[in-house]
Biopython code that builds the backbone (N, CA, C, O; Angstrom):
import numpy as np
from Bio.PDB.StructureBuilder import StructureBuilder

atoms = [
    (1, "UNK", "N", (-2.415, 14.896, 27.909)),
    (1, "UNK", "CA", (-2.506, 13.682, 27.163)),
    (1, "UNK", "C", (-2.759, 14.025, 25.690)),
    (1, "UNK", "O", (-3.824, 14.532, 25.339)),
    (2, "UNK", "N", (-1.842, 13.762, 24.897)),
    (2, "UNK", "CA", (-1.975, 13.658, 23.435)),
    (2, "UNK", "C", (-3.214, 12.754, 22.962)),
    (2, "UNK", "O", (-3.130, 11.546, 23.183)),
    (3, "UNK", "N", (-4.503, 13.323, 22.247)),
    (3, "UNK", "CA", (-4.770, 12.447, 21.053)),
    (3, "UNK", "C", (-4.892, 12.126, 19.617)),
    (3, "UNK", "O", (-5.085, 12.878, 18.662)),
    (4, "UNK", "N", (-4.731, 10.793, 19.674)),
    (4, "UNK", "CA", (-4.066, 10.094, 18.237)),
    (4, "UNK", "C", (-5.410, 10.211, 17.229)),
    (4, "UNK", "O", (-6.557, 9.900, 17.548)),
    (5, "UNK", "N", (-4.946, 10.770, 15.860)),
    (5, "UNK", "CA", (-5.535, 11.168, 14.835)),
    (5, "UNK", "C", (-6.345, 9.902, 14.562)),
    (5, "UNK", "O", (-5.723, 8.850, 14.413)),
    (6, "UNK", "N", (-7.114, 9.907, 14.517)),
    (6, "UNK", "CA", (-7.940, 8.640, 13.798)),
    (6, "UNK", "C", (-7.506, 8.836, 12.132)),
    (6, "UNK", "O", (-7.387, 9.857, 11.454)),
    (7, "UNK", "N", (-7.322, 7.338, 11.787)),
    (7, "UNK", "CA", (-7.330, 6.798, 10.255)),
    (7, "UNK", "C", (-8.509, 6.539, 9.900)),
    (7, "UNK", "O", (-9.248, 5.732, 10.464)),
    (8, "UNK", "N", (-8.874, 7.449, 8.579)),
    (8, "UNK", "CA", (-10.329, 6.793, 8.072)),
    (8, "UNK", "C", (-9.553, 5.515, 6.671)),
    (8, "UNK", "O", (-8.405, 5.497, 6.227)),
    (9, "UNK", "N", (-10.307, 4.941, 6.454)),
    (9, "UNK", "CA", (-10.629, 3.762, 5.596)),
    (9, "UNK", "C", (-10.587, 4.684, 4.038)),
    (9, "UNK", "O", (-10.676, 5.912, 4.026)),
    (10, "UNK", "N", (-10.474, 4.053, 3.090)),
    (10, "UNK", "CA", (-10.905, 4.201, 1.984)),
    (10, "UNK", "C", (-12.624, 4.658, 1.601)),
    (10, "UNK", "O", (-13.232, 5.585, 1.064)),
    (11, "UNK", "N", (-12.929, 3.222, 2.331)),
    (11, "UNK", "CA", (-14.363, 3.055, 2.408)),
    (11, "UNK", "C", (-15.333, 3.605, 3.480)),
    (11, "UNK", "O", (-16.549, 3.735, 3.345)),
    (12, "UNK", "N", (-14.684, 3.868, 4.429)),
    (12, "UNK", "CA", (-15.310, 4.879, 5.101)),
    (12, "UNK", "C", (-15.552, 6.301, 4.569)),
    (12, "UNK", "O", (-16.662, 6.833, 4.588)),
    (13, "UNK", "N", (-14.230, 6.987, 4.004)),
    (13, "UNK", "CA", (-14.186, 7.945, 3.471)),
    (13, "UNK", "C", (-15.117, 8.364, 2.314)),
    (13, "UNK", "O", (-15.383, 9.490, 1.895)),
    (14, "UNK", "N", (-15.540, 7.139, 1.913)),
    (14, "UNK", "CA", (-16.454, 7.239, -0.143)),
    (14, "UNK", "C", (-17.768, 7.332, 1.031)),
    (14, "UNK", "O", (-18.374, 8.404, 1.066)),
    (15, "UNK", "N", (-18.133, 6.400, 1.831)),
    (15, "UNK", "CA", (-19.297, 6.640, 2.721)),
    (15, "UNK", "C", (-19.821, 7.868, 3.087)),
    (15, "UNK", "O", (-20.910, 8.217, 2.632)),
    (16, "UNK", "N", (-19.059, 8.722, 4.012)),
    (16, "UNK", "CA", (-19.362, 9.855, 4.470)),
    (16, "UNK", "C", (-19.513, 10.951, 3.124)),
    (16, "UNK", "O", (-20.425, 11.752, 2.918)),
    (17, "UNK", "N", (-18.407, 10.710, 2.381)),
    (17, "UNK", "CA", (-18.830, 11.401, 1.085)),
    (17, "UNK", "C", (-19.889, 11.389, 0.448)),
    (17, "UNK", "O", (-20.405, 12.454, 0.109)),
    (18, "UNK", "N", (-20.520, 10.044, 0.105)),
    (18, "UNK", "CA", (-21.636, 9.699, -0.158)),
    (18, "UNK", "C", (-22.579, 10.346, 0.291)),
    (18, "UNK", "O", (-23.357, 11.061, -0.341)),
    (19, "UNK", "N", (-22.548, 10.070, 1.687)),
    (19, "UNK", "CA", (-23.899, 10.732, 2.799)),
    (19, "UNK", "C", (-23.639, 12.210, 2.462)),
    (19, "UNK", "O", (-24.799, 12.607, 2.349)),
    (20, "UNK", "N", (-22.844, 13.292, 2.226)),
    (20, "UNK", "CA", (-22.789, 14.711, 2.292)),
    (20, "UNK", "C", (-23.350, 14.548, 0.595)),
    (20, "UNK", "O", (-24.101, 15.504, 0.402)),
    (21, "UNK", "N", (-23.252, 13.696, -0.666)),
    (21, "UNK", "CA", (-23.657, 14.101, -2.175)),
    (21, "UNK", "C", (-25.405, 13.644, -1.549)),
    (21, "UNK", "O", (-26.111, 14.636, -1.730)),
    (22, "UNK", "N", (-25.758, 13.149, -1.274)),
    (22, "UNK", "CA", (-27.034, 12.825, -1.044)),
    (22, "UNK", "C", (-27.980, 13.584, -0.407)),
    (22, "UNK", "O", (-29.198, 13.407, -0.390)),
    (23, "UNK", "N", (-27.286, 14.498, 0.149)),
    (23, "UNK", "CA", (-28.144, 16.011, 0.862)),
    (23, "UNK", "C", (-29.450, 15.514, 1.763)),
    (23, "UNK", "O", (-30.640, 15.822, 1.693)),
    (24, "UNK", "N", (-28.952, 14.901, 2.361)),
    (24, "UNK", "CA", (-29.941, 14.267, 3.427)),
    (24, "UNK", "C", (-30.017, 14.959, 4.518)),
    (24, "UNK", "O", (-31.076, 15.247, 5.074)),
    (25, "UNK", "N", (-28.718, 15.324, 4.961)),
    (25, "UNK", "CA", (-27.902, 16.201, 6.264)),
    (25, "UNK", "C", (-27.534, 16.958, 5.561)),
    (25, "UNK", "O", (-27.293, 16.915, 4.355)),
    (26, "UNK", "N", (-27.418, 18.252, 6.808)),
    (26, "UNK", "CA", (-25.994, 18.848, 6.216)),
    (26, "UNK", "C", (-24.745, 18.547, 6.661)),
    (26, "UNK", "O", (-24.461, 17.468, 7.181)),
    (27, "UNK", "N", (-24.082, 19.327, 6.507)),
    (27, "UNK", "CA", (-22.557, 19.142, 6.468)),
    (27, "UNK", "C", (-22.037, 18.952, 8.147)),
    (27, "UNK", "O", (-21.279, 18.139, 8.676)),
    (28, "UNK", "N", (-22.650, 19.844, 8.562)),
    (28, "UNK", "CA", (-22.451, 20.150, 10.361)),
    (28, "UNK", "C", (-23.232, 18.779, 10.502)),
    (28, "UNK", "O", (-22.268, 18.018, 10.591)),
    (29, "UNK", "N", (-24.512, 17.857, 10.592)),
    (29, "UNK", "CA", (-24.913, 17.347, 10.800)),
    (29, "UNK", "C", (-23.905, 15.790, 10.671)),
    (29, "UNK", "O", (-23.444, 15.319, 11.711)),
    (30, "UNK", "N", (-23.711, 15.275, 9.665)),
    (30, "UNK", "CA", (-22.561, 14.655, 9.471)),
    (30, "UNK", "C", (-21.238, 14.502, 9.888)),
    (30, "UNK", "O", (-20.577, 13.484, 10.090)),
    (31, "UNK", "N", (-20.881, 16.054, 10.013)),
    (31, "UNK", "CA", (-19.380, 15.402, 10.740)),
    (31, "UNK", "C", (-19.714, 15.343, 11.933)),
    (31, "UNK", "O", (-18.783, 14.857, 12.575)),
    (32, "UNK", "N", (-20.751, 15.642, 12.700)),
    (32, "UNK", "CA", (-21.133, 15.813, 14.125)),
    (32, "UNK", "C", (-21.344, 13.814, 14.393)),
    (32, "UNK", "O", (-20.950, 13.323, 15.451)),
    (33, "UNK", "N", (-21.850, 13.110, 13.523)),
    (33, "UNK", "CA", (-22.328, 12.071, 13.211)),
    (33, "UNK", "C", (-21.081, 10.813, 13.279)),
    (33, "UNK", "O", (-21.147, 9.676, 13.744)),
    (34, "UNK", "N", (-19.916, 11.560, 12.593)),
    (34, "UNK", "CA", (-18.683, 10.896, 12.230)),
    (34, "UNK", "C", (-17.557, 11.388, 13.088)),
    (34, "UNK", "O", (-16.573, 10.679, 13.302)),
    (35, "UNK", "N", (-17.691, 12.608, 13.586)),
    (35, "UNK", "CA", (-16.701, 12.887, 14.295)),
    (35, "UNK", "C", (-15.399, 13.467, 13.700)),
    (35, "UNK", "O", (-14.282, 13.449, 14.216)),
    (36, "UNK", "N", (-15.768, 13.985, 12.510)),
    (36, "UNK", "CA", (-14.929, 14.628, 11.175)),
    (36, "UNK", "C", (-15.058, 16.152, 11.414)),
    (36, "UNK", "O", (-15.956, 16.785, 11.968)),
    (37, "UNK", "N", (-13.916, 16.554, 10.842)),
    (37, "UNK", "CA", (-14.267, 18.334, 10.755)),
    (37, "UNK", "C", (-14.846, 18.132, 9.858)),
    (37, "UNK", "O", (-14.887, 17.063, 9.249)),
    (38, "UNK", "N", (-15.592, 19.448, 9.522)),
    (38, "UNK", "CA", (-16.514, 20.056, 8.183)),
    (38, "UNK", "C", (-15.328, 20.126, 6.886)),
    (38, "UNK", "O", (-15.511, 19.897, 5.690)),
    (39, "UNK", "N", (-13.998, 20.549, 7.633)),
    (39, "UNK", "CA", (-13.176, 21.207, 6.506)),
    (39, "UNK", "C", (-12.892, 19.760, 5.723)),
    (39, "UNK", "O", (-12.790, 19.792, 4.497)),
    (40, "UNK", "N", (-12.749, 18.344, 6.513)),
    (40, "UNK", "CA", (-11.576, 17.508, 6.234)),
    (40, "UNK", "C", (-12.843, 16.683, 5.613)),
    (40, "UNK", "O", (-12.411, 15.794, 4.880)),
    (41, "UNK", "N", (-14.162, 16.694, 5.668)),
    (41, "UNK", "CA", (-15.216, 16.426, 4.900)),
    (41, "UNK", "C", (-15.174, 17.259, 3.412)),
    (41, "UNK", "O", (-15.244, 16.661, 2.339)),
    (42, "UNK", "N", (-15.066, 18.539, 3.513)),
    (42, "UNK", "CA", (-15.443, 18.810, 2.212)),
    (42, "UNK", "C", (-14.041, 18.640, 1.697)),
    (42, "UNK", "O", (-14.151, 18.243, 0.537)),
    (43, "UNK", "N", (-12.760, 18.758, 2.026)),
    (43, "UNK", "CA", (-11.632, 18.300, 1.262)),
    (43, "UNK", "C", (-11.818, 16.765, 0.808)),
    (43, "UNK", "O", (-11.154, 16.369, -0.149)),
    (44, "UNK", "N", (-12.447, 16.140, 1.276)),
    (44, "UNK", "CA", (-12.851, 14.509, 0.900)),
    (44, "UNK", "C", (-13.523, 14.454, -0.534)),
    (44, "UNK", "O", (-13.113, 13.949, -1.579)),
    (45, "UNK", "N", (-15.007, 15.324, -0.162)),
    (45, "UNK", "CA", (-15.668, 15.789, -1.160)),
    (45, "UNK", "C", (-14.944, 16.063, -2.565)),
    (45, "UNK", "O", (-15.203, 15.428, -3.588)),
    (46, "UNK", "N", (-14.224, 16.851, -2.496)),
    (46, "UNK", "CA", (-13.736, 17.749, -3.552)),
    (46, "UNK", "C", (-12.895, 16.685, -4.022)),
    (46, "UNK", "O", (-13.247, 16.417, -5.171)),
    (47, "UNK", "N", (-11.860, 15.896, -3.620)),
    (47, "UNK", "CA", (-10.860, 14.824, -4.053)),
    (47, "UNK", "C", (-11.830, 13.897, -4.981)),
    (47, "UNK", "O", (-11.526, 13.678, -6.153)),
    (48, "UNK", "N", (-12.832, 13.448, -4.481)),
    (48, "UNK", "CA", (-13.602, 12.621, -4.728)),
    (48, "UNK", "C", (-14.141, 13.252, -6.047)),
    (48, "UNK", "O", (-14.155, 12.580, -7.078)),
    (49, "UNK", "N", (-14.565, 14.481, -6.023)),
    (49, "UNK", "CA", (-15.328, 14.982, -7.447)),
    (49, "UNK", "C", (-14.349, 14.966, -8.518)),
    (49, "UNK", "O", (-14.524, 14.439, -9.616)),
    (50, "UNK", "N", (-13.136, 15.678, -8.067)),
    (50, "UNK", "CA", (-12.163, 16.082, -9.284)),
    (50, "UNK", "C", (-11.349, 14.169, -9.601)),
    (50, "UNK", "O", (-10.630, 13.963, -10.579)),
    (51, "UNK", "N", (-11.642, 13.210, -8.711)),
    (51, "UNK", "CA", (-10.869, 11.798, -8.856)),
    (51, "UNK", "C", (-12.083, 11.179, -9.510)),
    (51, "UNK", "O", (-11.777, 10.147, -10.105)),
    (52, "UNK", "N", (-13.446, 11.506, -9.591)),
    (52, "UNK", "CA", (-14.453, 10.745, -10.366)),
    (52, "UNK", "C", (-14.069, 10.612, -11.519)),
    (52, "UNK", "O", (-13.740, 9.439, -11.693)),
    (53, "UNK", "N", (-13.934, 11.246, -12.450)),
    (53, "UNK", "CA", (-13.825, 10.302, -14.261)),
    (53, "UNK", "C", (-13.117, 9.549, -13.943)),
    (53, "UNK", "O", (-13.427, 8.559, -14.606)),
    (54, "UNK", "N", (-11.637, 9.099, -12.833)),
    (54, "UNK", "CA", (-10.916, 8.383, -13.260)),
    (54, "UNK", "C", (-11.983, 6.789, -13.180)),
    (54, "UNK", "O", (-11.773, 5.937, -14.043)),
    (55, "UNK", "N", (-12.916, 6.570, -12.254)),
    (55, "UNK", "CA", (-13.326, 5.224, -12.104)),
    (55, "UNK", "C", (-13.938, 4.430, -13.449)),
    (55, "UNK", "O", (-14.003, 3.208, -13.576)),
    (56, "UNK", "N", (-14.380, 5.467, -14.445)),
    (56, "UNK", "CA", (-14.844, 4.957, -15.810)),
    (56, "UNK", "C", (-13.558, 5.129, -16.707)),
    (56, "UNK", "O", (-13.946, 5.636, -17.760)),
    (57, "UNK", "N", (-12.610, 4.987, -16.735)),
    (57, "UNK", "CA", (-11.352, 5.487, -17.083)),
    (57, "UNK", "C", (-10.435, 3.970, -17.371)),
    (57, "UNK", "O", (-9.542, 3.713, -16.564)),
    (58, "UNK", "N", (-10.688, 3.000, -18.529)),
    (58, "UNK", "CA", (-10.356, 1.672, -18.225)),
    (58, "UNK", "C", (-8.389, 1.613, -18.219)),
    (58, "UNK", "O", (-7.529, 0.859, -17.764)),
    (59, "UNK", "N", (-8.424, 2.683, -18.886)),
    (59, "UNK", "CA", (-6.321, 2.964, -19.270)),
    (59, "UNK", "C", (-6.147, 2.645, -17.643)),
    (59, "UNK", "O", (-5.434, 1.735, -17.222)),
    (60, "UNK", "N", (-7.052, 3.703, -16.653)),
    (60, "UNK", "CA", (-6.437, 3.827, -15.211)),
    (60, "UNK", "C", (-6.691, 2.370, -15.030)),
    (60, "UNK", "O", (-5.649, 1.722, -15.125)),
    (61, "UNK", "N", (-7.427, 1.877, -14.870)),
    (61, "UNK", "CA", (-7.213, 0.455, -14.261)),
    (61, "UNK", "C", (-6.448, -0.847, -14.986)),
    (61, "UNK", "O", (-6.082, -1.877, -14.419)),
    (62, "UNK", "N", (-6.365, -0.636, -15.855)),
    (62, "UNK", "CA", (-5.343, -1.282, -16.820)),
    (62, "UNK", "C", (-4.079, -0.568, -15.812)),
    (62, "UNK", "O", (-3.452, -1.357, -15.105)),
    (63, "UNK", "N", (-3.838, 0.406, -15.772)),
    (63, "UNK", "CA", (-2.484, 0.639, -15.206)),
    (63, "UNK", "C", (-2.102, 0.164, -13.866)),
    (63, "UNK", "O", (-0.979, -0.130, -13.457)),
    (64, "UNK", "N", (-3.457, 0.137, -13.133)),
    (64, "UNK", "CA", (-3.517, -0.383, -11.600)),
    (64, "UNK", "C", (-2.852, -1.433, -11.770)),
    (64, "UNK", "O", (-1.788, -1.736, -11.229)),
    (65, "UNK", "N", (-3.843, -2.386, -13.003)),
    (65, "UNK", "CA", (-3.498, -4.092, -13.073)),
    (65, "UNK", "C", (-2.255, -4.588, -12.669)),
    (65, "UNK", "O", (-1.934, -5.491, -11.896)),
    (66, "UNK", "N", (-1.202, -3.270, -13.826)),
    (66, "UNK", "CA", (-0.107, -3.665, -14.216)),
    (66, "UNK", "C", (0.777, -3.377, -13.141)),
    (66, "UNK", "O", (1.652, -4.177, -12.810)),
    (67, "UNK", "N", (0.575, -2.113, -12.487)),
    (67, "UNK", "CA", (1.506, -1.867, -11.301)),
    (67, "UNK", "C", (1.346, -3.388, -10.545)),
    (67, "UNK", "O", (2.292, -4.123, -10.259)),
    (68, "UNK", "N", (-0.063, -3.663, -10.301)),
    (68, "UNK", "CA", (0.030, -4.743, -9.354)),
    (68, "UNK", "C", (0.878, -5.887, -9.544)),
    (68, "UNK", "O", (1.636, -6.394, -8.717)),
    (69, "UNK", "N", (0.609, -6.320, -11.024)),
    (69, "UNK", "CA", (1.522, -7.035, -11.625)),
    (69, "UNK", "C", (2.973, -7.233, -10.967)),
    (69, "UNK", "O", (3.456, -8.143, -10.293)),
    (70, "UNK", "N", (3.458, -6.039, -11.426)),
    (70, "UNK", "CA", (4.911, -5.629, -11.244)),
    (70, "UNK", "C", (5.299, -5.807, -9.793)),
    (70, "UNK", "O", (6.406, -6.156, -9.385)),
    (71, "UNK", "N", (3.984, -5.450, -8.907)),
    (71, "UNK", "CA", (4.978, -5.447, -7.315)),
    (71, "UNK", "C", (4.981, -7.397, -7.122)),
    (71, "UNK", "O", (5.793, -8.080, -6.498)),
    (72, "UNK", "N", (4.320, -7.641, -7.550)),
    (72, "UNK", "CA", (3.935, -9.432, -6.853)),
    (72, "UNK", "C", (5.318, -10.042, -7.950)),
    (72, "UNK", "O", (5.660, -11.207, -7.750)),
    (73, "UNK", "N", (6.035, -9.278, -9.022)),
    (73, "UNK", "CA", (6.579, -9.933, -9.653)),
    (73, "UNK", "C", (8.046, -9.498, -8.675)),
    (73, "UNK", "O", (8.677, -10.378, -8.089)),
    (74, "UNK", "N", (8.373, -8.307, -8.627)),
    (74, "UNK", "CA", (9.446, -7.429, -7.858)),
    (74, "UNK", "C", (9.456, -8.310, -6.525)),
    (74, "UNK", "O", (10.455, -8.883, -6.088)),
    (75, "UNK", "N", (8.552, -8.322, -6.115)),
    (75, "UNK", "CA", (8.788, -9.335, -3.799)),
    (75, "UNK", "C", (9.332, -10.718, -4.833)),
    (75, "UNK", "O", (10.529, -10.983, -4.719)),
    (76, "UNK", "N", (8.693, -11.399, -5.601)),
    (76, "UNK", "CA", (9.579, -12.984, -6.390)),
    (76, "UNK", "C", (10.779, -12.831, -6.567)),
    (76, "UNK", "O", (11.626, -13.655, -6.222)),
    (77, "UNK", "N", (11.053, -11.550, -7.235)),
    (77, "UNK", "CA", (12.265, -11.347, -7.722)),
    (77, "UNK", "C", (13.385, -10.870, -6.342)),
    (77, "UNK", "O", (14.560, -11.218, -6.460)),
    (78, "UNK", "N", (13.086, -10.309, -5.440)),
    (78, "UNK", "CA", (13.435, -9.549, -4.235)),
    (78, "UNK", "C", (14.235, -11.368, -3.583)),
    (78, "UNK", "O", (15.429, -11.634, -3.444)),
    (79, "UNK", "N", (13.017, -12.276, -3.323)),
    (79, "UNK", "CA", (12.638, -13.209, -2.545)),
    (79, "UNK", "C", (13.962, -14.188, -2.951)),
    (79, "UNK", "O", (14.811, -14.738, -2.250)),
    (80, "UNK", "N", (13.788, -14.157, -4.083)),
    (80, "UNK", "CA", (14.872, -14.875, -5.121)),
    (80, "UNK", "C", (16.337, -14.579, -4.929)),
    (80, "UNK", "O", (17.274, -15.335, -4.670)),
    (81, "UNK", "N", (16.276, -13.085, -5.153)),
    (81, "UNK", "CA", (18.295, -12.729, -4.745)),
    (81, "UNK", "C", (18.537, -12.731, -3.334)),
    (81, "UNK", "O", (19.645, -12.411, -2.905)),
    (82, "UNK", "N", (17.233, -13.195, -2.278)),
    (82, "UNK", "CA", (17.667, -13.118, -1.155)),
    (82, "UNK", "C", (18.121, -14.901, -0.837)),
    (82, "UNK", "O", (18.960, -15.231, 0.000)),
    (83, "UNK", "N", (17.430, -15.765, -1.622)),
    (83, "UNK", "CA", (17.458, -17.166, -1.827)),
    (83, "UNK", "C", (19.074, -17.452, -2.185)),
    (83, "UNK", "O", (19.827, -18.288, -1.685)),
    (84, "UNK", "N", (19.355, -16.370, -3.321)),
    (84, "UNK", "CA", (20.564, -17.037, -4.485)),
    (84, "UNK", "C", (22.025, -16.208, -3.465)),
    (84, "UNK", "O", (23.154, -16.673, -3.618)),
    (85, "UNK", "N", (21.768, -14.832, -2.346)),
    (85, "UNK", "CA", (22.406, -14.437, -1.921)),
    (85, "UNK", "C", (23.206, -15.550, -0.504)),
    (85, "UNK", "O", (24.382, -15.519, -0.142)),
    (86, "UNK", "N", (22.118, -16.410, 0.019)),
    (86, "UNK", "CA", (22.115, -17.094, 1.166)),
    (86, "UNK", "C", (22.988, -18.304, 0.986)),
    (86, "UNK", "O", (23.845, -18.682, 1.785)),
    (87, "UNK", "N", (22.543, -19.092, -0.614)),
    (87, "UNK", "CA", (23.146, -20.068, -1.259)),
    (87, "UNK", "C", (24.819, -19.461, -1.593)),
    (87, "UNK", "O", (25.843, -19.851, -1.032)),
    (88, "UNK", "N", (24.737, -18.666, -2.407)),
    (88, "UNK", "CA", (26.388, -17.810, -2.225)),
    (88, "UNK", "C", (27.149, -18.039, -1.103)),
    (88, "UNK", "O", (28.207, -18.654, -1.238)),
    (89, "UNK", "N", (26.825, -17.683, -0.102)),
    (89, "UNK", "CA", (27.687, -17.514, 1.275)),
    (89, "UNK", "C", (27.713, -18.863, 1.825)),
    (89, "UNK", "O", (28.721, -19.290, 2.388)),
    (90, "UNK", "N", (26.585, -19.597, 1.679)),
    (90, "UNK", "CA", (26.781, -20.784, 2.275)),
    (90, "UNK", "C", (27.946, -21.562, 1.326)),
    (90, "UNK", "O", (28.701, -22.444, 1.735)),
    (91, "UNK", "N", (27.897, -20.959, -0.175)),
    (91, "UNK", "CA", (28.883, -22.242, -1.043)),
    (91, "UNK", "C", (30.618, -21.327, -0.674)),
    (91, "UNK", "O", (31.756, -21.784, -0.774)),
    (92, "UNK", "N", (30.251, -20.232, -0.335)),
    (92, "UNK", "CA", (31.690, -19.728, -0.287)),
    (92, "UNK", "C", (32.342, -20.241, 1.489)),
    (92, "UNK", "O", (33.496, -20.065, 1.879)),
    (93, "UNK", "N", (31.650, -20.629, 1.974)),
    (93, "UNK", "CA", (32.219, -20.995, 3.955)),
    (93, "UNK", "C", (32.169, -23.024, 3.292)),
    (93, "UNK", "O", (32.758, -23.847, 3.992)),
    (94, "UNK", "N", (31.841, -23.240, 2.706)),
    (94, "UNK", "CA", (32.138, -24.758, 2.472)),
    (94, "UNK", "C", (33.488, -24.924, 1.622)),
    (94, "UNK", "O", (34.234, -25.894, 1.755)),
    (95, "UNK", "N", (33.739, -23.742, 0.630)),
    (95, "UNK", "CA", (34.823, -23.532, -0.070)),
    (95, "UNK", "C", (35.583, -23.483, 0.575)),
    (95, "UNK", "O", (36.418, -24.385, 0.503)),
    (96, "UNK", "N", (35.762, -22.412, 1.592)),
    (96, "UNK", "CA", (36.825, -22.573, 2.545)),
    (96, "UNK", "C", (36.926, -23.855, 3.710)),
    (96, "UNK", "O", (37.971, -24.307, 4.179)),
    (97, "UNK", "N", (36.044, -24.132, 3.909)),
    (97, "UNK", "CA", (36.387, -25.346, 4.632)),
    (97, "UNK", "C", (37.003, -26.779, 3.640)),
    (97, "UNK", "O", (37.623, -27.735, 4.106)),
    (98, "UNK", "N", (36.755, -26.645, 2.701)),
    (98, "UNK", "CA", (37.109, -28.371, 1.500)),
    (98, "UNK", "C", (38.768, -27.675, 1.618)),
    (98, "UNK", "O", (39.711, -28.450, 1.778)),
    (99, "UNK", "N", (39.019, -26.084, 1.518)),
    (99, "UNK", "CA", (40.102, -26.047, 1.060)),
    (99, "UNK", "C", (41.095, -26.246, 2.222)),
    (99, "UNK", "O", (42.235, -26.537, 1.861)),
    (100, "UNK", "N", (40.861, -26.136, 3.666)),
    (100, "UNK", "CA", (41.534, -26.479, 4.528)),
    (100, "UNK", "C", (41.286, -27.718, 4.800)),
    (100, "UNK", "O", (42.163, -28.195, 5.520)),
    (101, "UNK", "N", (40.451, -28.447, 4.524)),
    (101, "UNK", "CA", (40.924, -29.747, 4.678)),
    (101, "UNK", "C", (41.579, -30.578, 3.851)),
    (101, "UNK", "O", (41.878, -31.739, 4.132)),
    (102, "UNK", "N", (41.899, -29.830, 2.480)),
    (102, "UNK", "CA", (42.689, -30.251, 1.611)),
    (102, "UNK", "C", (44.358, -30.327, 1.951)),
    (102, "UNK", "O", (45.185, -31.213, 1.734)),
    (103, "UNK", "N", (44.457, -29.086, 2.539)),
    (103, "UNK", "CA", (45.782, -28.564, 3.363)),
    (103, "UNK", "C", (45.785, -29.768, 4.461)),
    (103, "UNK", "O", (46.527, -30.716, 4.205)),
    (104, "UNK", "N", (45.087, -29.811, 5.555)),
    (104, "UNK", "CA", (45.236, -30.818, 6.194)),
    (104, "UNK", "C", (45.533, -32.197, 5.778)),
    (104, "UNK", "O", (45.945, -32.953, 6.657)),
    (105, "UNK", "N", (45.391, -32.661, 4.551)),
    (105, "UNK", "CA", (45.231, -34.027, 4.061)),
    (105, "UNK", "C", (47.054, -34.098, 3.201)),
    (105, "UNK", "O", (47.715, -35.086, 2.879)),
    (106, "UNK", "N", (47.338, -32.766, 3.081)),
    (106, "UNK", "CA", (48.750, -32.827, 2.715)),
    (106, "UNK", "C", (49.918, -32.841, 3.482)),
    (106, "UNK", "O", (51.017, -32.897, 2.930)),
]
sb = StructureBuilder()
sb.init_structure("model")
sb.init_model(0)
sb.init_chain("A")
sb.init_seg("    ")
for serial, (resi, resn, name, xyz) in enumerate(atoms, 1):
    if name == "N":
        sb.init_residue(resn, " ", resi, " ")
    sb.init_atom(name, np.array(xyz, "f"), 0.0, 1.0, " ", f" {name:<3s}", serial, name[0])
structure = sb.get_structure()
């Protein structure tokens, strides 16, 4: 029987990190706690140290903003040519139908 990798959270992940910067436990103690390797804990760790300046970093979240921006504008825009694509086909099968009944009427 195969088992399936558990997904940690974002927020799970800053948690356990948390608990290993706080030196309460050690390291073995913790993942024993979480059910984490030691290795995939301190690779957490380390992401987390070298990704810290970005959270005081206002450019980075200004940039977040804007990505976000852009995707909620991109699905409108997506939503839209799927709207104006549907209207197309429907005006082109009525086209052909006015035009055979034009034929018929002659």
């Amino acid at each position: 029987m195969m088992n399936k990798r558990k997904k940690y959270s974002p927020e799970e992940k800053a948690n356990i990190v948390l608990e290993t910067l706080r030196e309460e436990n050690t390291l073995a103690e913790i993942a024993n706690k979480y059910e984490v390797s030691q290795q995939l804990i301190s690779r957490w760790r380390s992401e987390f140290l070298t990704n810290m300046p970005s959270v005081f970093d206002k450019k980075a979240t200004e940039l977040e903003k804007l990505k976000q921006e852009f995707e909620v504008e991109k699905a409108a825009l997506e939503r839209k040519v799927g709207e104006l694509t549907i209207d197309l086909d429907w005006l082109k099968k009525k086209q052909v139908q006015v035009l055979e009944l034009r034929k018929k009427k002659r």
